[in-house]
N, C-alpha and C positions, 0 to 999 in steps of 0.2 A: 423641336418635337420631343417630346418627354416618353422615355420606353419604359412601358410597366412591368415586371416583373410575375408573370403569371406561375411558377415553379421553382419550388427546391430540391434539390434530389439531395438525399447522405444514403451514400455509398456503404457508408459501414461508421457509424459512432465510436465514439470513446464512451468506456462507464467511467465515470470519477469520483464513484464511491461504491465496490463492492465488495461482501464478504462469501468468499468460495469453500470456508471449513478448509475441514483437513480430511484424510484417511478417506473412508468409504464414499462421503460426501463431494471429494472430485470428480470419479466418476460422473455424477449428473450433473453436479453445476460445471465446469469446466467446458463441456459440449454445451452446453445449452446458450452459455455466456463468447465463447470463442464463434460461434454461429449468430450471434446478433454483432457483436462489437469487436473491432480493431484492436484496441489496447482498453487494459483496465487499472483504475490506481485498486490496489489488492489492500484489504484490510486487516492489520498484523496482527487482532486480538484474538489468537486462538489460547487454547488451553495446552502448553504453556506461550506464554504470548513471545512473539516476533522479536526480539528484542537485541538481536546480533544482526551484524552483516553475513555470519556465516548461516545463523538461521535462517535469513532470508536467501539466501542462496541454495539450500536445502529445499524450502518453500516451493522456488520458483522452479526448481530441478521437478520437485513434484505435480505442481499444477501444470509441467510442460509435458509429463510424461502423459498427462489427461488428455491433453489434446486430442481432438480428431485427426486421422491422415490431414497429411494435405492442408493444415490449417497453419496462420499466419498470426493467430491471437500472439500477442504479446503484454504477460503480465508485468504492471506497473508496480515495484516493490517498495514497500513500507518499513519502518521499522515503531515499534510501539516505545513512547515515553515514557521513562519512568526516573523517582527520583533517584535513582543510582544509573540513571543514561550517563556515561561520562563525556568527554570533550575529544578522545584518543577515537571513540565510538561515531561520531560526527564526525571525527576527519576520514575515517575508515569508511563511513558511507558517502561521503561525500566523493569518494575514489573511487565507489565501485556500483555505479550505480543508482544508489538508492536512492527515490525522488522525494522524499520525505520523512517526518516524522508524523504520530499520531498521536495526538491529546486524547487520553481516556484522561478524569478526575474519577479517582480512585469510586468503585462501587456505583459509576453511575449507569453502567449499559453489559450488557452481557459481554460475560469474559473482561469483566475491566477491576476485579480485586485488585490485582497487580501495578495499576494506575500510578500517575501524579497525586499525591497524598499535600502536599504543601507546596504550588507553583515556586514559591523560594529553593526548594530543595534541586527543581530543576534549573537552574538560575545558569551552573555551569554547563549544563547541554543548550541554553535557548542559547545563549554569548556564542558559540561554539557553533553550532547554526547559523546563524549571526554573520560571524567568520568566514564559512563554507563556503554560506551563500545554499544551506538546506532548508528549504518550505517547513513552516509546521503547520500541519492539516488538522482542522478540527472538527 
């Protein structure tokens, strides 16, 4: 006899791609996002863009401070690519966290001036990821 499967329940999702801003702007997305989803991959292009392990640690300091009481949201940290990502920068996130990198090509999407201008340029951060064993998210 063959059991059909009449039901899915999720409990609580993952987001695996959003952007929470910065400053005034946690406030409301922070609650609003930690009240639907579990964990979120967090998108590092703000103005100035993501671009350290200790920026991202600052980040995450702050979008935790947003949380609601009682909530169990845990932001997924990024760090934003660019041609000056180094390879020292990749073993540093790859040691503390960070689940990824992020492709902006320079001017394509908001907040992304500061982008991959010549994917050659980044050649020693993808090798170096490569190595880590770091995702790059695009």
């Amino acid at each position: 006899m063959t059991s059909v499967m009449n039901e899915l329940i999720i409990r609580q999702p993952d987001d695996w791609h959003i952007h929470l801003r910065d400053d005034a702007a946690l406030a409301v997305t922070v609650p609003h996002v930690a009240h639907q989803f579990a964990r979120a991959i967090i998108m590092p292009n703000l103005r100035p863009p993501v671009t350290t392990v200790e920026a991202a640690q600052a980040y995450r300091e702050r979008i935790l401070a947003a949380r609601p009481a009682g909530s169990a949201f845990d932001p997924l940290m990024t760090l934003y690519l660019t041609d000056n990502t180094s390879a020292n920068e990749v073993k540093k996130a790859s040691e503390n966290g960070i689940i990824g990198f992020k492709l902006y090509p320079a001017g394509a999407t908001t907040n992304s001036d500061g982008g991959v201008t010549d994917i050659k340029k980044a050649y020693p951060a993808l090798e170096a990821m490569q190595r880590y064993s770091v995702p790059l998210l695009n």
